[in-house]
Every structure is written in structure tokens, then in C-alpha cells.
C-alpha positions in Angstrom: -10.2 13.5 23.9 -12.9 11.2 23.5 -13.6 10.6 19.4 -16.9 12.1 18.7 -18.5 11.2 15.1 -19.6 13.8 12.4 -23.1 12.8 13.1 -22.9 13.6 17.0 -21.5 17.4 16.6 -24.5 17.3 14.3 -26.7 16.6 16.9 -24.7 18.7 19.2 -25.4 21.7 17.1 -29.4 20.8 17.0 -29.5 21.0 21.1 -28.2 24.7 20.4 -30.9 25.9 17.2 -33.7 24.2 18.9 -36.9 26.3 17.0 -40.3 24.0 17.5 -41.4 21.2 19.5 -41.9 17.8 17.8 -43.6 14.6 18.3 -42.7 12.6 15.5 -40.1 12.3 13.1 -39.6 9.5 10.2 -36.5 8.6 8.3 -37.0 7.0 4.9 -34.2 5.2 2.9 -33.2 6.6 -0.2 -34.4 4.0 -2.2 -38.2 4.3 -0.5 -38.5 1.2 1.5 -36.6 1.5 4.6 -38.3 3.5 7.3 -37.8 4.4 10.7 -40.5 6.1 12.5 -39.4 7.9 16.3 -42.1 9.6 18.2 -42.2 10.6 21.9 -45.4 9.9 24.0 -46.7 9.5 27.7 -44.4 6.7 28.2 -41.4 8.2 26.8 -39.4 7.5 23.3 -40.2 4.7 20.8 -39.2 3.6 17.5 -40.8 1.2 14.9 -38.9 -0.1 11.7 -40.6 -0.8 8.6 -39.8 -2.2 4.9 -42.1 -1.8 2.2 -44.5 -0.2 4.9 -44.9 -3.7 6.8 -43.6 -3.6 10.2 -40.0 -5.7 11.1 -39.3 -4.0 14.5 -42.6 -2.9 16.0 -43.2 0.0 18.2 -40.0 -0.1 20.8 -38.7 1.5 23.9 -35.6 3.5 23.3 -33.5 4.9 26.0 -30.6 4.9 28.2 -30.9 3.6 32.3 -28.3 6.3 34.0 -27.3 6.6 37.4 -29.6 10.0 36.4 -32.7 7.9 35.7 -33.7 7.2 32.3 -32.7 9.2 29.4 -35.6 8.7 26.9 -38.3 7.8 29.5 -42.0 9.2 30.6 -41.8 13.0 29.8 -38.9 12.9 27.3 -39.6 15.7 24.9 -39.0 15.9 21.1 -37.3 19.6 20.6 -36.3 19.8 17.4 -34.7 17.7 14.6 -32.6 18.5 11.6 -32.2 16.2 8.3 -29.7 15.5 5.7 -28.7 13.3 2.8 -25.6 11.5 2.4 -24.8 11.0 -1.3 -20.6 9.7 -1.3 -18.1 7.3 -2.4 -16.0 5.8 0.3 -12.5 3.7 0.2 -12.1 0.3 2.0 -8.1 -0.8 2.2 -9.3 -4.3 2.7 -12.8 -5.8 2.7 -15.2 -7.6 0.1 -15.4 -4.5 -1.5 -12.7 -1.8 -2.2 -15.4 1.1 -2.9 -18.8 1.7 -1.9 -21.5 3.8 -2.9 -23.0 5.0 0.6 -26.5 6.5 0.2 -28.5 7.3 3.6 -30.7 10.0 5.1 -30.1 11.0 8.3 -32.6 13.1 11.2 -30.0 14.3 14.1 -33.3 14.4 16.9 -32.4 16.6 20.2 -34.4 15.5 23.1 -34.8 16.6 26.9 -35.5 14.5 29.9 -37.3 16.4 32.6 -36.4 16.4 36.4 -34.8 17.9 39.0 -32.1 18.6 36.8 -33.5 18.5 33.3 -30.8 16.6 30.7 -30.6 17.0 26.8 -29.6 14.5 24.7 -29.6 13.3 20.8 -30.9 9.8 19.1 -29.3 10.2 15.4 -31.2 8.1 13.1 -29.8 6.9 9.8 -32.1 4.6 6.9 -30.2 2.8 4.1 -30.9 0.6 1.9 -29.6 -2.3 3.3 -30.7 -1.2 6.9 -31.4 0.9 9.7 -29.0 2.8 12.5 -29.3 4.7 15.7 -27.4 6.0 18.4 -27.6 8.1 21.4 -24.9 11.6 22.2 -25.0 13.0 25.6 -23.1 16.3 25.8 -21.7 17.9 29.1 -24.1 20.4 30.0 -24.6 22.3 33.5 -24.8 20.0 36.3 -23.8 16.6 34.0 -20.3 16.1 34.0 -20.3 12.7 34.7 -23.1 9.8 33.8 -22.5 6.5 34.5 -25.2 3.7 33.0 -26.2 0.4 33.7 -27.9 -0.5 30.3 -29.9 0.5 27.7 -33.5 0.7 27.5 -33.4 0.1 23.8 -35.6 -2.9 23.0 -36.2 -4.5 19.7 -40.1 -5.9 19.4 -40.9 -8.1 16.9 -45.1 -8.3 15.6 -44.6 -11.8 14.8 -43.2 -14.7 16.5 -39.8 -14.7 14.0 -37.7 -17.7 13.0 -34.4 -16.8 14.1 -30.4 -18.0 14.0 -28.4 -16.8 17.3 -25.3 -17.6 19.3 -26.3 -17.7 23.3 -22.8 -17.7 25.2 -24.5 -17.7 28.0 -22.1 -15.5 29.4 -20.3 -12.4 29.5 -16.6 -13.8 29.4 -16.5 -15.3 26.3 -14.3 -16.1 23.5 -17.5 -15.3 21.1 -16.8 -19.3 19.4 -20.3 -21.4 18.7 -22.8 -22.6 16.6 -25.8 -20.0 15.0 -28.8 -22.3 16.1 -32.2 -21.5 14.7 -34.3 -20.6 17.5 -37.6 -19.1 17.8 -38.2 -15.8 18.9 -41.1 -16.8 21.4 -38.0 -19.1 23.0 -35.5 -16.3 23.7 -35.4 -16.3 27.4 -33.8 -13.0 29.6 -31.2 -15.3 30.9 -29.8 -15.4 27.1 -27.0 -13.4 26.0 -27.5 -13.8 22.2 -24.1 -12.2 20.8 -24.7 -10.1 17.6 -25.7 -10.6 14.9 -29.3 -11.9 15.5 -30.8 -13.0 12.4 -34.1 -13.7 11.8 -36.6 -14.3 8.8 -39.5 -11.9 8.8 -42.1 -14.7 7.1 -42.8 -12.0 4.5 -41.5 -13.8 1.5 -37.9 -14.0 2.2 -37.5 -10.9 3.6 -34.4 -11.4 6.6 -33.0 -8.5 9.1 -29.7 -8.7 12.0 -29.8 -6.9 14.7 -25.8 -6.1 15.3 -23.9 -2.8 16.4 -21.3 -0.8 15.0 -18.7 2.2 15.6 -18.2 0.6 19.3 -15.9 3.5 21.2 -15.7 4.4 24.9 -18.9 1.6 25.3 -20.1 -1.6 26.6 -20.4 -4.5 24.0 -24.0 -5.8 23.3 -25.8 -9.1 24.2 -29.7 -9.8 23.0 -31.4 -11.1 25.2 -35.3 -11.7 25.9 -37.7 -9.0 27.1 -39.0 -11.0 30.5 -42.5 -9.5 30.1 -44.1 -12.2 27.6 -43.6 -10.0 24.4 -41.5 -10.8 21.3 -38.5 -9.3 20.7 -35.3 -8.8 22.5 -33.6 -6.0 25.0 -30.0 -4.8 24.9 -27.9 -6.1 27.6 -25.1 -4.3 28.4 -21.5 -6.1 29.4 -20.5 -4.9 32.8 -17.4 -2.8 34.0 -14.7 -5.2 35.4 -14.8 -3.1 38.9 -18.6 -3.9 39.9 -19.2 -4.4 43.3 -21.7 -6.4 44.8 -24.4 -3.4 44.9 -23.7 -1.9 41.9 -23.9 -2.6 38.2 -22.0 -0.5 35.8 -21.7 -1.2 32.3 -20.4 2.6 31.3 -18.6 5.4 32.6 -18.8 8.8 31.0 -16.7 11.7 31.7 -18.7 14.5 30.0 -16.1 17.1 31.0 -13.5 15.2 28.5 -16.3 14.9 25.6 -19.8 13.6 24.8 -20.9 9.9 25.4 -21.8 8.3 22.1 -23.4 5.0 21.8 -22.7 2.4 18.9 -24.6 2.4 16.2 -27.8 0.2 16.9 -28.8 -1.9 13.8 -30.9 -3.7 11.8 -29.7 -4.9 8.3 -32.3 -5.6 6.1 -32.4 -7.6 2.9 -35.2 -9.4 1.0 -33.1 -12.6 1.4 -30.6 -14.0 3.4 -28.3 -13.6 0.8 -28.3 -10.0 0.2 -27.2 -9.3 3.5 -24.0 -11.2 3.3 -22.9 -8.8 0.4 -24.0 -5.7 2.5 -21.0 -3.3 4.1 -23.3 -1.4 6.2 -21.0 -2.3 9.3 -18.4 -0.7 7.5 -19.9 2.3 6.2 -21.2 3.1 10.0 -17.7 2.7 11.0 -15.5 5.6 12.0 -13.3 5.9 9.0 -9.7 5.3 9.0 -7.2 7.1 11.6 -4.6 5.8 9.5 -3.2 8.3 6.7 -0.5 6.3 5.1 -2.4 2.6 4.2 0.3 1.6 1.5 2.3 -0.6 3.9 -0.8 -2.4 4.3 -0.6 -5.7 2.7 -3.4 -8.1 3.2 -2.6 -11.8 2.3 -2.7 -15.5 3.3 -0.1 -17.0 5.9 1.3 -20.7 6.6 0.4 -21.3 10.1 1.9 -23.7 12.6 0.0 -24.1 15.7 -3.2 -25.9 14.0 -1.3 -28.8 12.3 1.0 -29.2 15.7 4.0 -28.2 13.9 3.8 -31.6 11.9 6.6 -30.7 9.1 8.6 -33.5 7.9 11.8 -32.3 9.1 14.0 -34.0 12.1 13.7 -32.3 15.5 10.3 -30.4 14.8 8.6 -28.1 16.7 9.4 -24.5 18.1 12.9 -23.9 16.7 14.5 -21.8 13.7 14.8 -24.8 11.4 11.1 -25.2 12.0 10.3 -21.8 10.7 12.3 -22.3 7.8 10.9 -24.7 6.5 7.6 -23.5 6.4 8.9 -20.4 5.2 9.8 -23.0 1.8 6.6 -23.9 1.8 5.3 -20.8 2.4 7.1 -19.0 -0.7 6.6 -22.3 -3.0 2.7 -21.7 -2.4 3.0 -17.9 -3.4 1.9 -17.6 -0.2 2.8 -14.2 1.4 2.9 -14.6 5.5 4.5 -17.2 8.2 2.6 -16.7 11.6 4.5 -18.4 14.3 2.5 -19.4 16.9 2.5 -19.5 20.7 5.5 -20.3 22.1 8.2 -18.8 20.5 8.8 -16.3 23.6 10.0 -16.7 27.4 7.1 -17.4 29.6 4.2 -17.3 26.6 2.7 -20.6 28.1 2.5 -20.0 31.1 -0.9 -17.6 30.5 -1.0 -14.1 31.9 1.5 -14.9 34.5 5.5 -14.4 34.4 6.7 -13.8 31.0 8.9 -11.4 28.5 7.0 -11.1 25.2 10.8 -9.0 23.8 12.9 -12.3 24.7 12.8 -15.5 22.4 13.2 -18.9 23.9 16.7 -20.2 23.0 15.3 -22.3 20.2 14.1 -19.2 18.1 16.5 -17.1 16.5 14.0 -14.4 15.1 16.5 -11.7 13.3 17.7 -14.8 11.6 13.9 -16.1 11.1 13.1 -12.4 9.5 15.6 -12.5 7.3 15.3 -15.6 6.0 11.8 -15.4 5.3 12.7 -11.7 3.7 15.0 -12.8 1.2 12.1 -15.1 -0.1 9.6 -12.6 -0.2 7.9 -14.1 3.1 6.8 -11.8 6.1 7.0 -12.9 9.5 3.9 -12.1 12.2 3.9 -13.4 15.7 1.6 -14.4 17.7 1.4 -12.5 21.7 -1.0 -13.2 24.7 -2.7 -10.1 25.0 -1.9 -9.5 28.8 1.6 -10.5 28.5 1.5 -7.6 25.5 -0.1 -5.2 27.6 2.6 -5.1 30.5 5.2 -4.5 27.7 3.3 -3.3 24.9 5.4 0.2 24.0 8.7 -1.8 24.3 7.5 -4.7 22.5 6.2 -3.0 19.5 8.9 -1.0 18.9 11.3 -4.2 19.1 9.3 -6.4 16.5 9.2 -2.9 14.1 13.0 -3.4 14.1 12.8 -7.1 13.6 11.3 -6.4 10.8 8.1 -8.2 12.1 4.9 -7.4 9.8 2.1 -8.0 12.0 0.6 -9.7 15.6 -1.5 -12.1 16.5 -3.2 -11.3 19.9 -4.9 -14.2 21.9 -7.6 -14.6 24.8 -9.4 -11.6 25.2 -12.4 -13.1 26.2 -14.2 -9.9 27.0 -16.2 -7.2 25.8 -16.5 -4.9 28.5 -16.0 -1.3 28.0 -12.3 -1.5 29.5 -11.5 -4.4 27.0 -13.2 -2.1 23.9 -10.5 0.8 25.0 -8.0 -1.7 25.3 -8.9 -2.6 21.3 -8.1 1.0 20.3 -5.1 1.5 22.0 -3.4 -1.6 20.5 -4.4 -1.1 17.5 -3.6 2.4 16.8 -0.1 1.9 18.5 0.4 -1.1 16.4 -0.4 1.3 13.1 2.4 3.3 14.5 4.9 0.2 14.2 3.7 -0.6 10.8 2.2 -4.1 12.3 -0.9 -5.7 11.0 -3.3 -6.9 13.7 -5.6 -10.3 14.2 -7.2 -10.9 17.0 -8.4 -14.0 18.4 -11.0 -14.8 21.4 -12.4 -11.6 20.1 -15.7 -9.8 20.7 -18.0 -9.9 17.6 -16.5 -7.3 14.6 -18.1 -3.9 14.8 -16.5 -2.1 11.8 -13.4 -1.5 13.7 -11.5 -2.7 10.7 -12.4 0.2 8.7 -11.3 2.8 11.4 -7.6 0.8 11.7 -7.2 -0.7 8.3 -4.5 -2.9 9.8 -6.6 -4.9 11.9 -7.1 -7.1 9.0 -9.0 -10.2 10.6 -10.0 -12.0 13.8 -11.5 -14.6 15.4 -14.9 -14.4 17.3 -15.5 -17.4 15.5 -15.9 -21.5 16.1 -13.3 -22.3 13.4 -11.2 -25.2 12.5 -9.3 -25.2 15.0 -12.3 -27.0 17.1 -11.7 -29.8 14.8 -9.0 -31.1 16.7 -11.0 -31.5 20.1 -14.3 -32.0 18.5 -17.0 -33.2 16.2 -18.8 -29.6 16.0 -17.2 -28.2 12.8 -20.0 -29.6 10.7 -20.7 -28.7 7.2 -23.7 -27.3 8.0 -22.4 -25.1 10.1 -19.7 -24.0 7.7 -22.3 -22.8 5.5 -24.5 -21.3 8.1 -21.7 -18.6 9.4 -21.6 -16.6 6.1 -25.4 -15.5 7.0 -24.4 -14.9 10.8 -21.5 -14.3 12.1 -19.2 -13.1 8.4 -22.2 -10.6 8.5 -20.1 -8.4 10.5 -16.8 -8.3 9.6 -13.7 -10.5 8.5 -13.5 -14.0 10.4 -10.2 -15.4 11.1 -11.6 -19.4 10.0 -8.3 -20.8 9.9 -9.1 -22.8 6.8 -7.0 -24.8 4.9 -7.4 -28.3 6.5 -6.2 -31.0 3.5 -7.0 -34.1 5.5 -10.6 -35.5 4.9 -12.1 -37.9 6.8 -16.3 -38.8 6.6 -17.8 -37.6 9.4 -18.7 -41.1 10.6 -14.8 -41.9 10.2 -14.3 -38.4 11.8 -15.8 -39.4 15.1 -13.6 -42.7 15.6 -10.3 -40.6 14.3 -10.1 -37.3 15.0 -6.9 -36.0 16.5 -4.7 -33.0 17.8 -1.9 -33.5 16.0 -2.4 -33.0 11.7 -5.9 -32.7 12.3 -8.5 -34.0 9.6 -12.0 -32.5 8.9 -15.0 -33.6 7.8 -15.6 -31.6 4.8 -14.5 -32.0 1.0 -11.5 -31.1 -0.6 -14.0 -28.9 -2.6 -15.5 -26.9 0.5 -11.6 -26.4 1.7 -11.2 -25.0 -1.7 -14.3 -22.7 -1.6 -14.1 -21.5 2.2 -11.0 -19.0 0.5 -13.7 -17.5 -1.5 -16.9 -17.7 0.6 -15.5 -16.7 4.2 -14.3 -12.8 4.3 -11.0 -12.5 5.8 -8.1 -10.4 4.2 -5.4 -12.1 6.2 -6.5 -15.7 5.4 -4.6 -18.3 7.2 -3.2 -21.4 5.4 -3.5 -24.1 8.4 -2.3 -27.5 7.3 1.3 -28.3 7.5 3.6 -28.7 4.6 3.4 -31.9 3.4 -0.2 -31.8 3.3 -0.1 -29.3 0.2 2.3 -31.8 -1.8 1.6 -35.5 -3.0 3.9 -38.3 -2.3 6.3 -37.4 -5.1 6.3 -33.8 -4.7 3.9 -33.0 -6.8 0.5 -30.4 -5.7 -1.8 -31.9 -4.1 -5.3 -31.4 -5.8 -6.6 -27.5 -5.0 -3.0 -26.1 -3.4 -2.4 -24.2 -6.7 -5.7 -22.8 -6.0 -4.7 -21.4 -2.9 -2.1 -19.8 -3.8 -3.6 -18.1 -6.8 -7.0 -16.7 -4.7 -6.8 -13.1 -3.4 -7.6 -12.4 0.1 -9.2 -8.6 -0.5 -12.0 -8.1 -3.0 -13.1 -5.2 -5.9 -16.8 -6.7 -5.9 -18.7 -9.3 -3.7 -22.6 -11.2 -5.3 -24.1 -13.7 -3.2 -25.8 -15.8 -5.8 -27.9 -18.2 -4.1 -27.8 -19.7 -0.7 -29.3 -20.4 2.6 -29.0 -20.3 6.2 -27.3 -23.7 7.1 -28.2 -24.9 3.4 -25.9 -23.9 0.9 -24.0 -21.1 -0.6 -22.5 -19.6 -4.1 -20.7 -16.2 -4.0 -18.7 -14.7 -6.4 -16.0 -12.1 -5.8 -14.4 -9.7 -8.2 -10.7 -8.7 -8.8 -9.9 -6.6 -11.7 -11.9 -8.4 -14.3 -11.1 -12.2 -13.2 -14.3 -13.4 -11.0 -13.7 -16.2 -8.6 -16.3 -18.5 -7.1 -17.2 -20.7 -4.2 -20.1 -22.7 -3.1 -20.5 -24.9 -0.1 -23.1 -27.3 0.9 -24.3 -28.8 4.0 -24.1 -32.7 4.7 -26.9 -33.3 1.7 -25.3 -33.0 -1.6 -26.9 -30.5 -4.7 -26.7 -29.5 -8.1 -26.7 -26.0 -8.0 -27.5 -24.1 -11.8 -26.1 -20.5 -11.5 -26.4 -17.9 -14.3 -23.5 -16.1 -15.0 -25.5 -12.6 -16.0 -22.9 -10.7 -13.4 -19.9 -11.1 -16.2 -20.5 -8.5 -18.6 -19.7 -8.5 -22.3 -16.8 -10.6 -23.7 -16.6 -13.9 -23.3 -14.4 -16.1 -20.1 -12.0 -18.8 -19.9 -13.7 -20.6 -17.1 -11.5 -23.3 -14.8 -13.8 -25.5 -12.5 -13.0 -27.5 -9.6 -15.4 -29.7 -8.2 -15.4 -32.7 -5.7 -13.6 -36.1 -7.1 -13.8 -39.7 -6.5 -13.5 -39.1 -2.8 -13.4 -36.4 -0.1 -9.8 -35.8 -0.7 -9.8 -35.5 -4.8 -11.2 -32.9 -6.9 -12.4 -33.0 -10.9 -11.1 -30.4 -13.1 -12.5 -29.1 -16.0 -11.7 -25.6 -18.4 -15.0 -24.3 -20.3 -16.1 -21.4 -22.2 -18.4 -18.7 -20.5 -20.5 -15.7 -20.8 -23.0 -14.0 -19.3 -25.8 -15.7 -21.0 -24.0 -19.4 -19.5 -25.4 -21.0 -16.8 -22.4 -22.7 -14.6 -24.0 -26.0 -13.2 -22.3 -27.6 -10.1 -22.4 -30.8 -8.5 -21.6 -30.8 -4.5 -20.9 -33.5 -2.9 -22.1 -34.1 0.8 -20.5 -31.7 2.6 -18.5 -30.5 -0.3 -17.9 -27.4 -2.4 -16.4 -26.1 -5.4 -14.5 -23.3 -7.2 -13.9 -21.8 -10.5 -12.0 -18.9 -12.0 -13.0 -16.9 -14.7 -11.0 -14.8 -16.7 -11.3 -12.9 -19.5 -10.4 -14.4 -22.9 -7.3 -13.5 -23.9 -6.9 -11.6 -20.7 
């Protein structure tokens, strides 16, 4: 059966009790100062967004373009609508926050496009604090069994010509890796695919909104893209069905008979700075919560990973072997680390791409059992990474193979797509991996939709341009370190692959960079602080061994820090920041806080009061940059919540600090 959300039986139930004709309906935020306001009209159904009663989103087209005609368009009638208030306290098993207080109001609107064959639908419309949502149910209903669509009429207008960050693959097969460039809304073009989120400054004050999507089930992912008639704002664009043909273009097909067609949520976080939207969950809370009853054998954590460094351990005959593994199961376990992912190659045929291969058979090198058990006794688990079309052919067998290995979780690689095939394709691996008791990263994934609330064991992914690019290029910039948390991280946990101990200026950078043990061209400090700043409850550790230890065996500066730093968060505060500037965010576990900030190539002293503490007083540990890029200054103070914590970045640098209750 096709999952259908609370809110769409709602609007179900409206299409059945419909009692008076409407024109308009507006949905207010509990706090006051979100509003959306959806009419009907000659030209068919609109929406406008507003905050504070100044418009963000301007009077836009809604709709959806079916093989039918439009749903939404000229002579869509308003029947009837029926409102309620949400008021609850909801769980997240892994997250920047482990409970949320989710406040919204909520119209359920049923509306009928005439015709031939006249066709009833719903628009639910939800106002939070932190934002805005929509989306469209079609039931089954006499004579609709079946609607295909080729897009969306949807639109987001903008009143103002809006300064704006975006990612423009360009294309619909895409990895979802690049840079968040500012661009201005006038310059969006309809040949763009912006990816979600779009972010954009409104110009009143610092008032910022994303457009993104959520709840994404049975659907087409989401591009932006530019309206082609001279107007501001963007359209939705629609990725289509593998099985186009030349005359046609499907992004959606709809069996009605097996259950309604429900949208994602379409959305627009709000926030009177850029900062207050990195702390929001509202992806989350418009999430489907979780299938999963039993979460306890979830276990989010940070893993020693191989593939980035090049399997650079200091051992004799290196590489893809059990020996290998070992040894960074040591290092692992010395680190208070808690995972080992073994990379690519550790299975017949898993380089050779999507052709000839046995994702159940090690190459002879590996000796997994033995690898497992091992890492076991040294309270180490053991995830593996899988191609995901080499998975697919195998994917029953497989599973059920690694759950006896003893295997706690899978990395799955080269997606590339966001088509509604692929989107299924998400749901079926993940909830049969929940059935194995196997925790889930993706990589080449489409942007994060809230999925990881719905299965709580797809802790992280990628979607992201990470570290790994610093082994092939100069891109992985500190500025744009510190511009993802108000971009991409808005939606969900980003599998970064931090962890890079080698430091190199970026002048230096461009004359050495290499594959093999890889250097970046950020601070010791930023490495530090990109394990507080970047949300990802499986955090990867990416350097090799030898990286984290000094020349006579000692830490190196920071990889105590690592170890110590939780993945999965009671409380998240952005305290200052800016797109592409800088950033400080504090995150709460029990009653220790941690902090990072990061800064872009210029160097800052940041002054950041410490108000969010509470009574009592706190045993503060600082790490700042050192005497160079790869060294760090330590320092223990005393704290409170009248203390202001001042910190000196380096260029491109960062710092942490940890503060603990006294006598905690």
C-alpha cells in the first residue's frame, strides 16, 4: 500500500464533509508571524507567504501539470477547508536535537478541477514558526485511477530581486557535490537546476528563508529553477522517470487504485537570520515518523575510514587485506572511536562498477568473520561499504549474510539520481536494512528530505562536496566549509568526511596536493570544530593512523578531542555566523556544552556570551589555532553565563571548547 500521512486522510475526510464554498483561506503560525494566504481566482490557485505581514513569497501559482490537465488551474474551486492545531513533543533517535517541541496550525483545503471529468484534490497547508509547508493528496475517485504528471505548477515568486546561495548541477544525474554560490535572483535562468535548499536573504533586516522539500515518497525529487517569463522567483522542476521516451515526459506515476498520490512537503524555512535556520528541525518534524519500533540497536558514532587516506597505515604490505583492517581497528579502539568502515574493494567484482560482481564473496585478501571478530573483542563495529547496483541484484541475500557477520551497518555508493524510481529504491533499502539491524549512509545521494527520521538507521550521507575532493582539487576552501552549515546541513545530516590532520596553506596546497594521505588547506582548529559544527551522527574519522599520533607515539594536538566529541546532540544554538563568513555553534549533551567555530580564509576575533549555560558555574577547556596550521593552543578557564568566551581564528581556522560543569 502506498504510505499516506495523517494529514492526507485528513484532507481525504474534508473531500467527503464538504459544507460551503470558499475563496480564501489563511494559515497563521502559532507564534503570529508566519502566514500563508491560499485563495482561488480566474486563473486558478495561488499562495503568498508572509512574515511579520511583509511579503517573502509573493502571490504564486500552485498546481500539479497531469496527463489530466492541470490540477489547481483556471476554474479550480475552493470547497471547503478544515483547521487544526498541533501542540506535541516528538523523539528524534539521532539528530542535533533528541526532542522537539512541534507547534503548527494546519488548514486541510479540498479543491475541484472542473472538466470533462471533474477531479478533487487537497493542498494541506501547515505555518510554524520556523517556516511554511504544503502539499498536494489526490485520492482515487470515479474515473481517476491512474494520473501520471510531468511537473508541478508550483512556483515560488519573490517581490524583490533576493540575494541568494544555490547549488546549479546543471543536471538531473548528479551526485548532488558543489559549491553554494551566491547568486542573484534576477540571474536564475530556466536552464538551472538549483538543488534544494535555496537560500536567500529577504533585505528586510536579516530576515533569510530556504526553499527545500520534505517527506519525499512515491515522488519526483525537486530542482529550482527560473520562471522563463521575466519574473522573480523560481518554478519546481520535476526529475524525470528513467523510462521517458522521446515524446513524452514523465516525472510521476500514480496508481490511485493502490492509494492516494501525496506530494512532499513544499517549503520555506524562515528565520530572522541565517543562523536560526541552521538550528531549525523543521525537515524533521515534516518527516514521516519512524517505521522502526525497536531503535535501541541504533548506535550513532564516529568510524576510522580507509579509502580517503589511501589505506596509508604504517604497516608492511598495506592496502585491502585483513592485517590492514586490524590495524585500524587499534587505532580505532585507541581513539574511543566506535566504527571501522572498510571501503570499496573488499568484495569480488566491487571495482569493476555496476557490472559483474558478488557483493556476499570477499576477495581472498579479506577475511571478514575474522575482521568482525577482531574488531568485536575491542569494542569496534565493522560497516562495509556496497555499490548500490551491485547491492540491488543481491540485496535479500546480502543483507541477511552481513546480519550474521555480525556487520553493523553499509555504506551505499553512486546513486546519482533522484528520480521517483531511485526515491522507492531509498525506502526499500532502507527499511530492509532496519530488518538486518544495519545502519545506513549513503553517498552520491540526493539532497536529505527528513528520511532520517522515518528510518532512524539511515544515520548520515553524502550529497555533499566534502573532503574527499581535496585529493583531486583545490575547491575545498574554507569558505566554503563555513558556507554549507547555512545551505546544504540545513537539511539533514552530511556525511563531510572530516578528520584530515595534514595542513598545508592554500598557496602550498595548490603546488602539493595529492591522492594518497591527502592534506587540506584548513587549520588544525577548523578540523577540530567541523565535529561540532557539521550534523552527522555517524561522523567519519578520515585520516589514516599515524596521522592521529606524533612521532613518539604520543596524540597529536586535537585527536583526544575527537575521540571525546559526541556524534548525536540533546540541544543545538547557532551563536553567531554567516553565510560563507564564519560560524559558532554550540551543542548540548547532558549538561557538558561543546563548541565550534570556523572561519573563512580572513582570520577574526569572535566575543561570544555564554548566557545559554544556566546557573553554576563551568570548567571550560579551549582549543584554539597554534603557531602554525598544524598546532593548536590550549588553555582551561572558569565560566558562566555572565562570561563572554573570546576566540582568535586563524585564516581559515577554527576552534573548540568543552564546558563542563564544575565538579561535574
Amino acid at each position: 500500500m502506498r504510505h499516506v500521512s495523517g494529514a492526507a486522510l485528513l484532507a481525504l475526510g474534508c473531500l467527503g464533509t464538504v459544507e460551503a464554498r470558499a475563496e480564501a483561506v489563511t494559515v497563521t503560525s502559532p507564534d503570529g508571524r508566519n502566514t500563508v494566504e491560499v485563495e482561488t481566482g480566474p486563473d486558478g490557485a495561488s499562495y503568498a507567504v508572509l512574515r511579520d505581514g511583509k511579503p517573502v513569497i509573493a502571490s504564486s501559482p500552485l498546481g500539479l501539470n497531469s496527463t489530466r490537465g492541470t490540477l489547481g488551474g483556471a476554474g479550480a474551486a475552493m470547497l471547503a477547508h478544515k483547521e487544526r492545531s498541533v501542540r506535541q513533543q516528538i523523539e528524534l533517535v539521532a539528530g542535533k536535537a533528541g526532542t522537539v517541541a512541534e507547534r503548527y496550525n494546519e488548514s486541510a483545503i479540498s479543491l475541484r478541477q472542473p472538466g470533462s471529468g471533474a477531479i478533487d484534490f487537497s493542498l494541506i497547508v501547515r505555518a510554524y514558526n520556523d517556516g511554511v509547508a504544503f502539499r498536494y493528496v489526490v485520492p482515487g475517485q470515479d474515473g481517476l485511477q491512474r494520473l501520471d504528471l510531468a511537473g508541478e505548477q508550483t512556483r515560488f515568486d519573490f517581490p524583490r530581486d533576493y540575494d541568494c546561495w544555490g547549488f546549479n548541477p546543471g543536471r538531473y544525474d548528479s551526485g548532488h557535490e558543489g559549491e553554494f554560490d551566491p547568486v542573484k535572483a534576477s540571474l536564475i535562468r530556466p536552464a538551472h537546476l538549483f538543488d534544494a535548499p535555496l537560500v536567500c536573504k529577504t533585505g528586510e533586516g536579516p530576515t533569510t528563508f530556504a526553499l527545500a522539500q520534505a517527506d519525499m515518497r512515491d515522488y519526483a525529487g525537486a530542482y529550482f529553477s527560473g520562471r522563463g517569463d521575466g519574473g522573480l522567483g523560481v518554478t519546481i522542476n520535476l526529475a524525470p522517470r528513467p523510462d521517458n521516451d522521446e515524446t513524452t515526459y514523465l516525472a510521476v506515476k500514480a496508481d490511485l487504485a493502490r492509494g492516494p498520490l501525496v506530494t512532499p512537503w513544499r517549503v520555506v524555512m524562515l528565520g530572522d537570520s541565517p543562523a536560526a535556520l541552521v538550528q531549525s528541525t523543521l525537515i524533521a518534524q515534516l518527516a514521516s515518523p519512524s517505521v522502526i519500533g525497536d531503535t535501541s540497536w541504533i548506535k550513532p558514532g564516529k568510524a576510522q575510514w580507509d579509502w580517503w587516506n589511501g589505506w596509508a597505515v604504517n604497516i608492511p604490505g598495506a592496502g585491502i587485506n585483513t592485517a590492514t583492517y586490524k590495524a585500524y581497528i587499534d587505532n580505532a579502539a585507541a581513539m574511543k572511536l566506535q566504527y571501522v568502515l572498510i571501503d570499496e574493494g573488499w568484495y569480488e567484482g566491487s571495482s569493476e562498477g555496476p557490472g559483474p560482481a558478488d557483493v556476499t564473496q570477499t576477495v581472498a585478501a579479506i577475511d571478514m568473520p575474522e575482521i568482525v571478530r577482531y574488531a568485536a573483542e575491542r569494542g569496534i563495529g565493522v560497516m562495509v561499504w556496497l555499490q548500490w547496483k551491485q547491492l540491488d541484484r543481491q540485496m535479500d541475500q546480502a543483507l541477511a549474510l552481513y546480519e550474521k557477520w555480525g556487520i553493523k551497518g553499509i555504506k551505499v555508493d553512486f546513486m546519482s539520481r533522484n528520480d521517483q524510481e531511485m526515491v522507492a529504491y531509498y525506502h526499500t533499502l532502507l527499511a530492509k536494512a532496519a530488518q538486518h539491524h544495519l545502519l545506513v549512509d549513503l553517498h552520491a545521494a540526493y539532497p536529505p528530505d527528513g528520511l532520517s527520521r522515518t528510518y532512524p538507521n539511515y544515520l548520515t550521507q553524502e550529497g555533499v562536496m566534502g573532503a574527499e575532493y581535496n585529493k583531486w582539487s583545490s575547491r575545498i576552501t574554507a569558505r566554503h566549509n563555513v558556507t554549507l552549515p547555512f545551505t546544504r546541513m540545513l537539511l539533514g545530516p552530511m556525511d563531510y568526511t572530516p578528520g584530515g590532520f595534514r595542513h598545508l596553506s592554500p598557496e602550498e596546497f595548490a603546488r602539493q596536493r595529492r591522492f594518497i594521505a591527502p592534506f587540506v588547506q584548513t587549520t588544525r582548529g577548523q578540523a577540530l570544530a567541523m565535529y561540532v559544527v557539521f550534523d552527522s551522527p555517524l561522523q567519519m574519522v578520515a585520516d589514516s593512523p599515524g596521522a592521529y599520533r606524533n612521532a613518539d607515539g604520543s596524540w597529536a594536538d586535537g585527536a583526544e578531542f575527537i575521540g571525546a566529541v559526541p556524534t548525536i546532540w540533546d540541544e543545538t544554538r547557532v551563536l553567531a555566523g554567516d553565510i560563507g563568513e564564519y560560524i559558532v555553534t554550540a551543542r548540548r549533551k547532558g549538561r557538558t556544552w561543546f563548541l565550534g567555530a570556523m572561519t573563512n580564509e580572513n582570520g577574526r576575533t569572535v566575543s561570544i556570551p555564554l548566557d545559554f549555560l544556566g546557573e553554576g558555574g563551568f570548567s571550560t577547556r579551549l582549543w584554539q589555532d597554534g603557531a602554525d596550521m598544524s598546532h593548536l593552543r590550549s588553555s582551561t578557564l572558569k565560566s558562566h553565563a555572565s562570561t563572554k568566551l573570546v576566540l582568535q581564528l586563524a585564516p581559515s581556522g577554527g576552534a573548540v571548547a568543552v564546558l563542563s560543569p564544575a565538579g561535574g
